[in-house]
N, C-alpha and C positions, 0 to 999 in steps of 0.2 A: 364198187362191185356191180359186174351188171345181172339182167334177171334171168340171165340165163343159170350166170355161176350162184346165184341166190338160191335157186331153187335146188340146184345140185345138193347146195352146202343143207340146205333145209331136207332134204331125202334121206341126207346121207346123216343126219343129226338124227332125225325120226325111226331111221334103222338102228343106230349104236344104241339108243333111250330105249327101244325096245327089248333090243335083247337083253340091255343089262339087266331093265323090271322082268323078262323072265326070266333072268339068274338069280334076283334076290328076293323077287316079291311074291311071282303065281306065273309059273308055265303058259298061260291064258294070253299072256301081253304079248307073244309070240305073233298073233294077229291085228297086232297093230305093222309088224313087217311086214305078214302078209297083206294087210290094204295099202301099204307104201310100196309095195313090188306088183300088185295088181294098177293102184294108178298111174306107176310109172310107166307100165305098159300101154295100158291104154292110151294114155297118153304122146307114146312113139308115134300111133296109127291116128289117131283124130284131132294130135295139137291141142287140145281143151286141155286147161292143167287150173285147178282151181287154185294151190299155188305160187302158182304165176300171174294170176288174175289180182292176189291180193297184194301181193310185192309189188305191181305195176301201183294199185291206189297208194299206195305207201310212198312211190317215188323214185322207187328204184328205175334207173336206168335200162334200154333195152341194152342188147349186145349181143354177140353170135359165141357161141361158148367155143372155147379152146383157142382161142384167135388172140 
């Protein structure tokens, strides 16, 4: 896997986990999508993904996503 599709798969886990905890737990965990859809964005515009920063120590491979 490389780190591009890592980080997708890791967004895209942090999105699902949150809305289930606001289906079953407290309405509130709602805003953990909301910081995973604000950093994504930011992220479009400045490349800084802290994310990405920690998959890379980890060992994860670079890669160009969708390729």
């Amino acid at each position: 896997m490389t780190l591009d599709r890592a980080v997708l798969a890791f967004a895209g886990f942090v999105v699902l986990l949150s809305l289930a905890l606001a289906t079953w737990v407290h309405p509130y965990w709602i805003a953990l999508t909301v910081f995973a859809g604000l950093n994504m964005f930011q992220a479009a515009f400045t490349g800084f993904c802290p994310a990405a920063m920690i998959f890379k120590r980890l060992g994860v491979k670079p890669g160009t996503a969708f390729k």
